[in-house]
MDTraj code that builds the backbone (N, CA, C; nanometers):
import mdtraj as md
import numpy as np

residues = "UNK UNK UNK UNK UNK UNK UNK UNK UNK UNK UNK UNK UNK UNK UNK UNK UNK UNK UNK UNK UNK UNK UNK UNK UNK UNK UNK UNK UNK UNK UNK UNK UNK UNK UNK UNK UNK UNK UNK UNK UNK UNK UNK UNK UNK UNK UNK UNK UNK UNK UNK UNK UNK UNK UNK UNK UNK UNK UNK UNK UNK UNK UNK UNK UNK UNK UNK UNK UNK UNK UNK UNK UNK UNK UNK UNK UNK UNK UNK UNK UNK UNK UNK UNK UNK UNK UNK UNK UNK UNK UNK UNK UNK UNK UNK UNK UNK UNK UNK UNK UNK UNK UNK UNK UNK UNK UNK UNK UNK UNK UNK UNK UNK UNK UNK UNK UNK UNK UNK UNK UNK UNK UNK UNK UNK UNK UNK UNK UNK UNK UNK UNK UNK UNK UNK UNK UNK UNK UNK UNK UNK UNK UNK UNK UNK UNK UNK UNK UNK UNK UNK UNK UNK UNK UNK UNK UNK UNK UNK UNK UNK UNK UNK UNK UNK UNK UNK UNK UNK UNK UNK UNK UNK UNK UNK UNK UNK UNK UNK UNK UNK UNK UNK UNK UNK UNK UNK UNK UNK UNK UNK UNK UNK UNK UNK UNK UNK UNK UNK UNK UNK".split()
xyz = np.array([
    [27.5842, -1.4110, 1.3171],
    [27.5960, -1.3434, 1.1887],
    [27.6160, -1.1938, 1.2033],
    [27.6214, -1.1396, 1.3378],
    [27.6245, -1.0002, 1.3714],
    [27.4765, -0.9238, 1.3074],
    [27.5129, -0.7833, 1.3580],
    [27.3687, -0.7451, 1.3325],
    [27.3732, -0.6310, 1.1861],
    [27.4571, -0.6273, 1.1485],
    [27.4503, -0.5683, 0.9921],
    [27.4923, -0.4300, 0.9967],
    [27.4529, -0.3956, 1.1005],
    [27.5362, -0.2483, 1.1511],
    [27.6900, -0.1833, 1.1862],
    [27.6945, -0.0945, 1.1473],
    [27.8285, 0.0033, 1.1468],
    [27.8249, 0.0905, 1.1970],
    [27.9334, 0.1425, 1.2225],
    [27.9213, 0.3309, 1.2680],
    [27.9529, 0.4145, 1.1281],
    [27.9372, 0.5147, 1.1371],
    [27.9444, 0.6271, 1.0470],
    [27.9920, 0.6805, 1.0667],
    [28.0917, 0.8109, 1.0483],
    [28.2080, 0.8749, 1.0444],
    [28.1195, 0.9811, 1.1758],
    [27.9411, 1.0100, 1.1581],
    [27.9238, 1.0473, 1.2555],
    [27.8858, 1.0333, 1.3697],
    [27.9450, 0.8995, 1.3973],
    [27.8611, 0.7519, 1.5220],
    [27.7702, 0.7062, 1.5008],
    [27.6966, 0.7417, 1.4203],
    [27.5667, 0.6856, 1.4103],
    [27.5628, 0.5580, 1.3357],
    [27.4733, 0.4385, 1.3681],
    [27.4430, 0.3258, 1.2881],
    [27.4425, 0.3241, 1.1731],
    [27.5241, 0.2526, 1.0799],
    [27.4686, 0.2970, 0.9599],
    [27.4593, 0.0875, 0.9265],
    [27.3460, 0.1171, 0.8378],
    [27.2973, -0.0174, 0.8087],
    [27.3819, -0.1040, 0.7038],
    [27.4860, -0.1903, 0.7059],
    [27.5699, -0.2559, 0.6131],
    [27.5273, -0.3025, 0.4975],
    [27.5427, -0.2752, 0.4095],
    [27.4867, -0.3352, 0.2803],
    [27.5160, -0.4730, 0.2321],
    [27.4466, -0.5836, 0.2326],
    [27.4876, -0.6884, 0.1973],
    [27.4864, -0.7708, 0.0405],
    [27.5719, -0.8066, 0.0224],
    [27.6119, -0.8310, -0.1147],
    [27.5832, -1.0095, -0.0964],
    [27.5924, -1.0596, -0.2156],
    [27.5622, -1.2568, -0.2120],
    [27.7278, -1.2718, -0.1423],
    [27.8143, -1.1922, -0.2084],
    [27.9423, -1.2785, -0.1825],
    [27.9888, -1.2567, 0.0028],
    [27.8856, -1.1492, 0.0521],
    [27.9163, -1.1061, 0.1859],
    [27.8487, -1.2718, 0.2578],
    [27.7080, -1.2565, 0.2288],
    [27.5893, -1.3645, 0.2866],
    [27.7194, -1.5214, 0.2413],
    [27.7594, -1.5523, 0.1051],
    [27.8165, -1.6989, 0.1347],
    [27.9463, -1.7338, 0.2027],
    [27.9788, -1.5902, 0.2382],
    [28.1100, -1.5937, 0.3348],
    [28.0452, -1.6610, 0.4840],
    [27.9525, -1.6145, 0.5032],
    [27.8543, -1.6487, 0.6668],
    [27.8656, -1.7684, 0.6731],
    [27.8713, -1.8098, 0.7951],
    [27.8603, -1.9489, 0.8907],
    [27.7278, -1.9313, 0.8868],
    [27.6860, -2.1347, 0.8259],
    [27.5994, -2.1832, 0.7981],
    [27.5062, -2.2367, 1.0084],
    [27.4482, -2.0867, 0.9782],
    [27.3663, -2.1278, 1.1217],
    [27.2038, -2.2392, 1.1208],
    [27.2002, -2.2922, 0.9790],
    [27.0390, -2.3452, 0.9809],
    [26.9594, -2.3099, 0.9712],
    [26.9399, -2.1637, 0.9133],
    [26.8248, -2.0711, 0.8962],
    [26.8654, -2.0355, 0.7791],
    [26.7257, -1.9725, 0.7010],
    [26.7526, -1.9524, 0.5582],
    [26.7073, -1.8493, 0.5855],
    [26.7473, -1.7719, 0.4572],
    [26.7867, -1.5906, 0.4582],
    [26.7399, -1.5754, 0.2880],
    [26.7124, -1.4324, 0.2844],
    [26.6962, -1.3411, 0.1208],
    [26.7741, -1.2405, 0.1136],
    [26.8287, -1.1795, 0.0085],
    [26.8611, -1.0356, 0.0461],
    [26.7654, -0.9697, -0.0709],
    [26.7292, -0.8703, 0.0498],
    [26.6079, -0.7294, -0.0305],
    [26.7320, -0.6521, 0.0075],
    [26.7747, -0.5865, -0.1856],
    [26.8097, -0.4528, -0.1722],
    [26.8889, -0.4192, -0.0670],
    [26.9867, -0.5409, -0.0702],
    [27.1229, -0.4874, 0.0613],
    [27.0902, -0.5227, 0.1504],
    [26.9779, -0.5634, 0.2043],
    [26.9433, -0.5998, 0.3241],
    [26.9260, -0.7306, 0.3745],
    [26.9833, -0.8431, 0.4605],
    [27.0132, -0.9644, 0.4765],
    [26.8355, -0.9644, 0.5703],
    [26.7737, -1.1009, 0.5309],
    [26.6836, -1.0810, 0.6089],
    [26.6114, -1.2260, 0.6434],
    [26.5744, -1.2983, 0.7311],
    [26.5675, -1.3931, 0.8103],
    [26.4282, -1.4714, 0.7552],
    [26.4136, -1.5879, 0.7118],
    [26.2996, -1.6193, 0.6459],
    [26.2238, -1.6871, 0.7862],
    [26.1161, -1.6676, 0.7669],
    [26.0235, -1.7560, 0.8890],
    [26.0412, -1.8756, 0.8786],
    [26.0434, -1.9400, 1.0362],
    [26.0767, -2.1207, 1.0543],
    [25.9905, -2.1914, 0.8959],
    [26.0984, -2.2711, 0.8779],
    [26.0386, -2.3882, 0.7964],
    [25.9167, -2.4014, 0.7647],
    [25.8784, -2.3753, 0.6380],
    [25.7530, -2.3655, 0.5906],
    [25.7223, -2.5572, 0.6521],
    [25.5427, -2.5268, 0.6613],
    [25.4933, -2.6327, 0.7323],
    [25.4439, -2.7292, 0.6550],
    [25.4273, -2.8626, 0.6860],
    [25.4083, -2.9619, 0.6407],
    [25.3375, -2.9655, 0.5024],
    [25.2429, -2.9147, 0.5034],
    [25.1128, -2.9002, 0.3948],
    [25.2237, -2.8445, 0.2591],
    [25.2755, -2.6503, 0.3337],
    [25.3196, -2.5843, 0.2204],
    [25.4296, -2.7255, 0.1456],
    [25.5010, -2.8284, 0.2296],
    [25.6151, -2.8710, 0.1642],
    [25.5350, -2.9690, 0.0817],
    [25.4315, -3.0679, 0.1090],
    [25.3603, -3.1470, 0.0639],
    [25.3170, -3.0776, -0.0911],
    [25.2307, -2.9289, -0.0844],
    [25.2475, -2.8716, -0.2081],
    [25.3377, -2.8718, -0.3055],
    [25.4709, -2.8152, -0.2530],
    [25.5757, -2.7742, -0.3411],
    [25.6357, -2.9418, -0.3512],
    [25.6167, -3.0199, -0.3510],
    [25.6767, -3.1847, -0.4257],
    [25.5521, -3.1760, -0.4911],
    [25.4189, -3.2139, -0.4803],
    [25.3442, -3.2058, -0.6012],
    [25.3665, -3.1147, -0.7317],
    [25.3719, -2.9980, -0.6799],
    [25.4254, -2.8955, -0.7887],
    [25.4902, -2.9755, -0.8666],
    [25.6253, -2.9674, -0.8097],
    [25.7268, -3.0195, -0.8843],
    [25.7274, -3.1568, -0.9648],
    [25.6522, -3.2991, -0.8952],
    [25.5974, -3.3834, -1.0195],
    [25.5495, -3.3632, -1.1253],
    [25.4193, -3.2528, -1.0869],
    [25.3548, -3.1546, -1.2396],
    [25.3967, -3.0996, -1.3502],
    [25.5220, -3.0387, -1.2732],
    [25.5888, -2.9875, -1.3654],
    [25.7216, -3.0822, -1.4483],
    [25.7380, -3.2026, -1.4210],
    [25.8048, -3.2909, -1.5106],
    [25.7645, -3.3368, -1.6161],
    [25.6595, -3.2612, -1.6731],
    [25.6543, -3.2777, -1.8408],
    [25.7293, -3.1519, -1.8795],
    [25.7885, -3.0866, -1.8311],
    [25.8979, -3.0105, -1.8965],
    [26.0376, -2.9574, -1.8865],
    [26.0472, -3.1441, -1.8123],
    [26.2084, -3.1352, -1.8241],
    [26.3220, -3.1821, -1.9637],
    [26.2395, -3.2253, -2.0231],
    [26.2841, -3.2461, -2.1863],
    [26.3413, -3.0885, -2.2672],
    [26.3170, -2.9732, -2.1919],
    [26.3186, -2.8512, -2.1792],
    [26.3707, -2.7421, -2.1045],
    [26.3243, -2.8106, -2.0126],
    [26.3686, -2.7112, -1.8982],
    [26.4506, -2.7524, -1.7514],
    [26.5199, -2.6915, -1.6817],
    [26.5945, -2.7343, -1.5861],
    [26.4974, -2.7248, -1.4680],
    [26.4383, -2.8126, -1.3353],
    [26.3337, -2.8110, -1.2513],
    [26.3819, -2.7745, -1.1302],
    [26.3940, -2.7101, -1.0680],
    [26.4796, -2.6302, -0.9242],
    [26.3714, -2.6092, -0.8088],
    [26.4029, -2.6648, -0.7024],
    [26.3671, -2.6366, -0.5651],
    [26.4241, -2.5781, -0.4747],
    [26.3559, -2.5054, -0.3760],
    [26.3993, -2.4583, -0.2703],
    [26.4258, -2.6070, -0.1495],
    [26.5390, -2.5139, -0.0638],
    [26.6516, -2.4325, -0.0957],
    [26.7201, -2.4064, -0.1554],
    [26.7396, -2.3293, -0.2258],
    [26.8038, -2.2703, -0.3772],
    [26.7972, -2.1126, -0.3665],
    [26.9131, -2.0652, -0.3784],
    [26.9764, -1.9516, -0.4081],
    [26.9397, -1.8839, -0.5402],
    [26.8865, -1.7594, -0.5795],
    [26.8200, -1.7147, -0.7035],
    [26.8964, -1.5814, -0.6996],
    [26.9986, -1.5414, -0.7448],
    [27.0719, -1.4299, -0.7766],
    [27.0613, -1.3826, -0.8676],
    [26.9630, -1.2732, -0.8291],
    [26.9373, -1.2132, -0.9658],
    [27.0630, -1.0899, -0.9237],
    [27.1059, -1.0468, -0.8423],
    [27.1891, -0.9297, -0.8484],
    [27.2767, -1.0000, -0.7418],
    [27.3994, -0.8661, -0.7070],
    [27.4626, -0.8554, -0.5802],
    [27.3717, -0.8580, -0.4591],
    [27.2887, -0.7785, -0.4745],
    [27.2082, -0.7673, -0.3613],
    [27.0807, -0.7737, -0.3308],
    [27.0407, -0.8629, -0.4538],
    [26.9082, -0.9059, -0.4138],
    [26.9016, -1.0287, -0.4326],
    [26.8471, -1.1646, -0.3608],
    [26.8800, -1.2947, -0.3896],
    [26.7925, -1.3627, -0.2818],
    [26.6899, -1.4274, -0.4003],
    [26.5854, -1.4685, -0.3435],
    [26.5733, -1.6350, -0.3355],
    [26.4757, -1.7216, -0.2528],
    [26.4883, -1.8382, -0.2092],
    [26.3646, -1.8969, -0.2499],
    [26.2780, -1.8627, -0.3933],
    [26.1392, -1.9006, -0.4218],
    [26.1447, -2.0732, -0.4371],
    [25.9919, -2.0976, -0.3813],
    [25.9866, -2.2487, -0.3853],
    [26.0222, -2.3425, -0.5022],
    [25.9711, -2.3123, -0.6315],
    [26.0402, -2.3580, -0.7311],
    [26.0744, -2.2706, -0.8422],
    [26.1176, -2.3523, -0.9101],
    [26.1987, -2.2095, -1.0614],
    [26.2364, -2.3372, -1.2056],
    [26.2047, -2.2699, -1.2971],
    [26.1961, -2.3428, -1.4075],
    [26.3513, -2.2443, -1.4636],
    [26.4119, -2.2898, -1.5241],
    [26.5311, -2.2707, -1.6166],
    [26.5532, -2.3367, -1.7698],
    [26.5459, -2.2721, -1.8672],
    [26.5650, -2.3364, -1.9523],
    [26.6809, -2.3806, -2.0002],
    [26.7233, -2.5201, -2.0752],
    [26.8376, -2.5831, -2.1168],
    [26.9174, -2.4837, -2.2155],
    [26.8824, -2.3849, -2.2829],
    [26.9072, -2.3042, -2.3753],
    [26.9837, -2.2069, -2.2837],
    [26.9532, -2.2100, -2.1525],
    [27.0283, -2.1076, -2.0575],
    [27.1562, -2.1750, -1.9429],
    [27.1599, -2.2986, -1.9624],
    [27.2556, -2.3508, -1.8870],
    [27.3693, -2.2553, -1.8084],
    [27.4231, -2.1981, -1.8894],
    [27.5259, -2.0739, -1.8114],
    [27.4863, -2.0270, -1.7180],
    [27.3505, -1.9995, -1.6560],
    [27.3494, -1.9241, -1.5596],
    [27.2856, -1.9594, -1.4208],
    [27.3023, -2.1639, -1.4528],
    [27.3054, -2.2868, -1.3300],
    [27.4619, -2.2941, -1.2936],
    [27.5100, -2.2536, -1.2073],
    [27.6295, -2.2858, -1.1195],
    [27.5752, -2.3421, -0.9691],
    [27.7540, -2.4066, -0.9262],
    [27.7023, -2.4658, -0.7980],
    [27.6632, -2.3333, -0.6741],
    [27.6853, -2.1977, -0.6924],
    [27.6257, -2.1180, -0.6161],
    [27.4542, -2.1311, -0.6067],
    [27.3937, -2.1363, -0.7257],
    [27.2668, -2.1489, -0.7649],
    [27.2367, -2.1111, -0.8896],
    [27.1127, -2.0361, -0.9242],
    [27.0790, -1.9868, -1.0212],
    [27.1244, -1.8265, -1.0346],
    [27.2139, -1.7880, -1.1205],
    [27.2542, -1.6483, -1.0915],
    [27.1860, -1.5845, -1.2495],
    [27.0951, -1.5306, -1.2123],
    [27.0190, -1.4296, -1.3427],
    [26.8876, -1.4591, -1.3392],
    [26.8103, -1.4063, -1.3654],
    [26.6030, -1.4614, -1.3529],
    [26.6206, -1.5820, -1.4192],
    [26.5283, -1.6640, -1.3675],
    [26.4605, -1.7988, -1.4184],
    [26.3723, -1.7505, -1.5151],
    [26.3571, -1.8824, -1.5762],
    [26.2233, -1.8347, -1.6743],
    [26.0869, -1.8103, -1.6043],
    [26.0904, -1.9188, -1.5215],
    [25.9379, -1.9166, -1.4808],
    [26.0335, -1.8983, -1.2709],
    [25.9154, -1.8632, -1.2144],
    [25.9690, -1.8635, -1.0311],
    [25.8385, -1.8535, -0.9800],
    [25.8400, -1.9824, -0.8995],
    [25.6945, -1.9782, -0.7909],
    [25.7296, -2.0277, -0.6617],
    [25.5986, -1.9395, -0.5947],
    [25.5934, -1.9325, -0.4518],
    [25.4539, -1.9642, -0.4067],
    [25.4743, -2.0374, -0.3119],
    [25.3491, -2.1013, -0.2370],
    [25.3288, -1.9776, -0.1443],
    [25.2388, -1.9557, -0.1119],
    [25.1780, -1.8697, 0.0376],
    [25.1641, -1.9272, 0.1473],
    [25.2303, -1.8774, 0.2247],
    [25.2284, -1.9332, 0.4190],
    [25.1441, -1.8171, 0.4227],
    [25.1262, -1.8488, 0.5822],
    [25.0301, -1.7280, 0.6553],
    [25.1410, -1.6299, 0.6783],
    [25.2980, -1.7045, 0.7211],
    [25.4354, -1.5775, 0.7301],
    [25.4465, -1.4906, 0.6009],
    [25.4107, -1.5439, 0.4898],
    [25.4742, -1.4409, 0.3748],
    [25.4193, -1.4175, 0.2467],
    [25.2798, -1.3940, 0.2515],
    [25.1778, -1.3366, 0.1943],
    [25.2046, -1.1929, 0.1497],
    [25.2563, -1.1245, 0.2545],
    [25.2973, -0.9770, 0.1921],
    [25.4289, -1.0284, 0.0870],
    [25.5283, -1.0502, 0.1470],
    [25.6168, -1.0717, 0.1208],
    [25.6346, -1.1372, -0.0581],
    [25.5702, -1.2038, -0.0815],
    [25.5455, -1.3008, -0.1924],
    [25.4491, -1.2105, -0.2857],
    [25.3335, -1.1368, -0.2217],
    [25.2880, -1.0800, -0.3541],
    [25.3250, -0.9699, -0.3694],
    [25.3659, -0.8922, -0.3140],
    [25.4129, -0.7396, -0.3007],
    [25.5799, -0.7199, -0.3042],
    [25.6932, -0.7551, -0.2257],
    [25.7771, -0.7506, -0.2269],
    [25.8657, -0.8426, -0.3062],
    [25.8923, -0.9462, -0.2867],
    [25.8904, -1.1033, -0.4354],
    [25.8352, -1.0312, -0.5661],
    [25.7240, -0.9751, -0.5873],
    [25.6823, -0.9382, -0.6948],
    [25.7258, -0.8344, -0.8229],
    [25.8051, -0.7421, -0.7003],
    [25.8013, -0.6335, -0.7192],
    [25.9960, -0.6323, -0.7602],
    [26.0271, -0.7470, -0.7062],
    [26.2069, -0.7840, -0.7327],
    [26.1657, -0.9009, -0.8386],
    [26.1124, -0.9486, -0.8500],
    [26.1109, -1.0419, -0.9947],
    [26.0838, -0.9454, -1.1026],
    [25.9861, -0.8834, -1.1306],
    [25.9596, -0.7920, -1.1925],
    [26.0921, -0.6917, -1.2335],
    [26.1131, -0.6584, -1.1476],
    [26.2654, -0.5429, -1.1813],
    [26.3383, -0.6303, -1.2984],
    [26.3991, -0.7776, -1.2064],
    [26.5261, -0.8557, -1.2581],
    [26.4639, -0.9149, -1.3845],
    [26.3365, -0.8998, -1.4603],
    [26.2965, -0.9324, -1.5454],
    [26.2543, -1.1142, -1.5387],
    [26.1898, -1.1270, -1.4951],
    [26.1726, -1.2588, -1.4697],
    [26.0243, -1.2703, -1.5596],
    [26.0297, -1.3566, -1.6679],
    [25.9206, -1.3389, -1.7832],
    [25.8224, -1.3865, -1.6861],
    [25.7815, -1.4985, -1.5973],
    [25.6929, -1.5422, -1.5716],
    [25.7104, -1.5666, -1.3958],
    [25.5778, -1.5631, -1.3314],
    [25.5813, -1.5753, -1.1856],
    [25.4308, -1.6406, -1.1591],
    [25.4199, -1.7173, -1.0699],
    [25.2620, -1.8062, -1.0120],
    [25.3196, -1.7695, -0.8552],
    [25.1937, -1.7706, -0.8173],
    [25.1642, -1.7739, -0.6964],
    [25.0466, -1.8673, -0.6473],
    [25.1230, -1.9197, -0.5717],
    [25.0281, -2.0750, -0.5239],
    [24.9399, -2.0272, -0.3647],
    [24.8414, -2.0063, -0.3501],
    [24.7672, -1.9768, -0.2667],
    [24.6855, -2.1314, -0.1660],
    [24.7652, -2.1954, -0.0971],
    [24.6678, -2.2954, -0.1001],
    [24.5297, -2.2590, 0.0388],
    [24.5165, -2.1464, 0.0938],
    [24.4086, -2.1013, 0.1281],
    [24.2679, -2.1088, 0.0550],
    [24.3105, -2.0264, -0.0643],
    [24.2102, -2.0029, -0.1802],
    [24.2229, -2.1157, -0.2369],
    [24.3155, -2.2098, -0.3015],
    [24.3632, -2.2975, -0.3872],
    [24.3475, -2.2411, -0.4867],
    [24.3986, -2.1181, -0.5075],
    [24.4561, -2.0487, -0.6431],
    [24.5707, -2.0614, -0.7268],
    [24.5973, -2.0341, -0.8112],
    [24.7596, -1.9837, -0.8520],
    [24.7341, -1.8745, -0.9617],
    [24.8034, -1.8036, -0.9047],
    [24.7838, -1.6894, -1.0275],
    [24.9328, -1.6536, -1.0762],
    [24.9234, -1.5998, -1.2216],
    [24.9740, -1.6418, -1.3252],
    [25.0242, -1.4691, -1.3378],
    [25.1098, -1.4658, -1.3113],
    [25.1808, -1.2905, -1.3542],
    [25.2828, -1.3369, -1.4865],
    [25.2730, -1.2174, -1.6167],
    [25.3434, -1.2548, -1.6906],
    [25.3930, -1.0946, -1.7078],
    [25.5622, -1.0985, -1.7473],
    [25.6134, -0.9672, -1.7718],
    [25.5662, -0.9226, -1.8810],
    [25.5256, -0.7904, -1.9535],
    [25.5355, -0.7566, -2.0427],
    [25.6088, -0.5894, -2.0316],
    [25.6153, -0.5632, -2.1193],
    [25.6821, -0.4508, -2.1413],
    [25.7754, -0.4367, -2.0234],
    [25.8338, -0.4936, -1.9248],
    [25.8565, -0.4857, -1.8089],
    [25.8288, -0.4676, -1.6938],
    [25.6757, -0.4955, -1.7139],
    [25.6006, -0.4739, -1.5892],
    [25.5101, -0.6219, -1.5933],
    [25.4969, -0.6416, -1.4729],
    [25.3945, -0.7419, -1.4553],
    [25.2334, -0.7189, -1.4827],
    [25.1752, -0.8369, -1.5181],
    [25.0326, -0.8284, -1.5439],
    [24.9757, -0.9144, -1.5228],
    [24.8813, -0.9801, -1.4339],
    [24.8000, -1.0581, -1.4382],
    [24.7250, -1.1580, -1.5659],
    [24.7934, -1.2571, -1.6219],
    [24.7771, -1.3282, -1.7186],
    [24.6723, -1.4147, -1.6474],
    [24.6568, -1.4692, -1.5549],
    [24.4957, -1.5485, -1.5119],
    [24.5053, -1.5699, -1.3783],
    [24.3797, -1.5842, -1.3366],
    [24.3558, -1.6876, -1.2374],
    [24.3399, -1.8100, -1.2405],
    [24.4004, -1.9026, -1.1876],
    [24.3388, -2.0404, -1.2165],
    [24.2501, -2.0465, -1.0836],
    [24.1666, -2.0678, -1.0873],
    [24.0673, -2.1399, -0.9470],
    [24.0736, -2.2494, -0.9632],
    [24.0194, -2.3506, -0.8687],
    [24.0643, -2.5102, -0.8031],
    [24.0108, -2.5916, -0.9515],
    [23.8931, -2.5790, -1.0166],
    [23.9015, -2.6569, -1.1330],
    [23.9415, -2.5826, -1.2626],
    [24.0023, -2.5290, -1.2975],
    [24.0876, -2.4353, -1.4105],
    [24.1966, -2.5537, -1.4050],
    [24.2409, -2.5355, -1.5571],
    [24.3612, -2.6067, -1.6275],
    [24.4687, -2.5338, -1.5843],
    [24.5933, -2.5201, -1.5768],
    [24.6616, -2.4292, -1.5679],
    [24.7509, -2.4509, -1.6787],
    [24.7355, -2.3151, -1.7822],
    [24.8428, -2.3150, -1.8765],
    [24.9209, -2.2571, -1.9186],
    [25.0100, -2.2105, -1.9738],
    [25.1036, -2.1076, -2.0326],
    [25.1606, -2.1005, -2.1806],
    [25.1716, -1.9548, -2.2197],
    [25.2091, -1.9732, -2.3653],
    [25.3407, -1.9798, -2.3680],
    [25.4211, -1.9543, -2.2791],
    [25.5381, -1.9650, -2.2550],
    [25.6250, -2.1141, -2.2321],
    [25.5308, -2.1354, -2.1274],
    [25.5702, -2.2687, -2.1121],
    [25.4621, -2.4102, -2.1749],
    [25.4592, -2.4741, -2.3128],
    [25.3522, -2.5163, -2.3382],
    [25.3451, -2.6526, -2.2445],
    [25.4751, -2.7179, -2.2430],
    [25.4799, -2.8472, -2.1554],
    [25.3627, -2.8247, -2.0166],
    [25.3267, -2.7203, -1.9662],
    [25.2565, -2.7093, -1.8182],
    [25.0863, -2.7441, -1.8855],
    [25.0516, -2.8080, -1.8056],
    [24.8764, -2.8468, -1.8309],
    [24.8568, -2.9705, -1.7429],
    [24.8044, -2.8628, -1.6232],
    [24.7619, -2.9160, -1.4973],
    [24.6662, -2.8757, -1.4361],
    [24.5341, -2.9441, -1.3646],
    [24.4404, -2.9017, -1.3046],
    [24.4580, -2.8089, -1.1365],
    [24.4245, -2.7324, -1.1211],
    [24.4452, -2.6492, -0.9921],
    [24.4612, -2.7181, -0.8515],
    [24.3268, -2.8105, -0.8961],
    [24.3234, -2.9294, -0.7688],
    [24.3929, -3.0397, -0.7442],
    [24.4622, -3.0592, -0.8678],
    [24.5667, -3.2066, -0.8349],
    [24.6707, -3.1275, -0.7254],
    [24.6738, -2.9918, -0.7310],
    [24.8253, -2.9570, -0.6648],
    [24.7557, -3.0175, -0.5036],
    [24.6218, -3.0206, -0.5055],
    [24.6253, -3.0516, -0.3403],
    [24.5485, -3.2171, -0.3648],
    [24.5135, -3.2504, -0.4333],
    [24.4300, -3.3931, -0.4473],
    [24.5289, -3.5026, -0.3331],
    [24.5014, -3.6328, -0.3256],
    [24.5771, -3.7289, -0.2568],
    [24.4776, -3.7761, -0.1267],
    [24.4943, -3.8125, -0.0669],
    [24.5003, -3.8739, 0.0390],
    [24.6037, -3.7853, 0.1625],
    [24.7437, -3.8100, 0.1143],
    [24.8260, -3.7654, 0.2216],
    [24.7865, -3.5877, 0.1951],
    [24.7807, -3.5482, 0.1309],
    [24.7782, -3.3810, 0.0869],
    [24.6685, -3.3158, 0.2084],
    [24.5233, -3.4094, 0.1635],
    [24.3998, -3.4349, 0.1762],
    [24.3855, -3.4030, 0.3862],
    [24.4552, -3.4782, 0.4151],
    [24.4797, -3.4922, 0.5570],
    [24.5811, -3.4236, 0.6363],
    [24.6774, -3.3643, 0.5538],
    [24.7931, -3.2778, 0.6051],
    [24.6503, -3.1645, 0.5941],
    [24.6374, -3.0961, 0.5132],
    [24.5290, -2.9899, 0.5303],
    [24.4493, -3.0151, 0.6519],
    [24.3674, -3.0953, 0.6657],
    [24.3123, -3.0883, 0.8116],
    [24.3993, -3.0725, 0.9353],
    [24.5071, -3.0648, 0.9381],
    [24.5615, -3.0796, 1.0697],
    [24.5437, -2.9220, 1.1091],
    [24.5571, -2.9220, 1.2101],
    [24.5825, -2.7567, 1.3218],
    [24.7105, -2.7295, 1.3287],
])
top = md.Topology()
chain = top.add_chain()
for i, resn in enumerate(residues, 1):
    res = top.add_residue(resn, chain, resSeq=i)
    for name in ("N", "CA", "C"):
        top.add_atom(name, md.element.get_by_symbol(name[0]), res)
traj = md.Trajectory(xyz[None], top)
């Protein structure tokens, strides 16, 4: 994929700015990528068994509001700009917004966008993710902690994010936004198979 670098009129490196239409020109090497702000950047190996086991529960949960809403998983492309284009675990879209599902991906904020926490991208997810959803106006964001077995609930207002709740492991989880969601904290990890992927090393 080369290394993103140029020269400058005064030799010096200068860092290439990457755009979506630069990144879907690239040969598909098997690694998944974001772009922060021009910058092409390399996601850590394959989230692990457990995180994927999470994000399909998620996503059953959230099928009381597909009568509504469009239900999207990663891998999935989230273009909110030229140059910022993110790969969050799931994303809610509403049917009222159809225009802005193409076969590239989702190009404009989702309604709702969540991310599970690895031990790789904890910064990344609450601080940086946060801080580009927020910009591109993205009304609603969770963050799935399954350390803590949290999810917390950021909602835009005025254009800034705010902490709308915590859910802890027995909390309902709900939204005024989205009324279809009403789910307990702990089903996201309940099961048997869930139950035992967690114990592993």
């Amino acid at each position: 994929m080369g290394d993103g670098n140029k020269k400058g009129r005064d030799g010096e490196d200068r860092e290439q700015v990457v755009t979506y239409d630069i990144y879907a020109e690239m040969p598909d090497d098997g690694n998944r990528y974001e772009i922060f702000d021009g910058k092409l950047e390399l996601l850590s190996p394959g989230p692990n068994i457990f995180h994927q086991a999470i994000s399909g529960k998620l996503y059953l949960l959230v099928q009381s509001c597909i009568s509504d809403y469009i239900v999207l998983y990663s891998p999935l492309d989230i273009i909110l700009s030229k140059t910022n284009v993110m790969q969050p675990d799931l994303v809610l879209v509403s049917k009222d917004r159809w225009e802005i599902v193409s076969k590239r991906g989702v190009e404009g904020a989702p309604d709702l966008a969540v991310e599970i926490l690895s031990p790789g991208s904890r910064k990344r997810d609450r601080v940086r993710k946060h801080a580009v959803y927020e910009k591109h106006g993205v009304p609603e964001y969770w963050i799935v902690d399954p350390t803590a077995r949290t999810l917390e609930q950021f909602v835009l207002v005025d254009g800034r994010f705010r902490l709308g709740e915590l859910f802890e492991e027995q909390d309902r989880v709900v939204s005024e936004r989205f009324p279809c969601v009403s789910f307990a904290v702990d089903e996201l990890f309940k099961g048997d198979v869930l139950e035992r992927l967690a114990s592993l090393s």
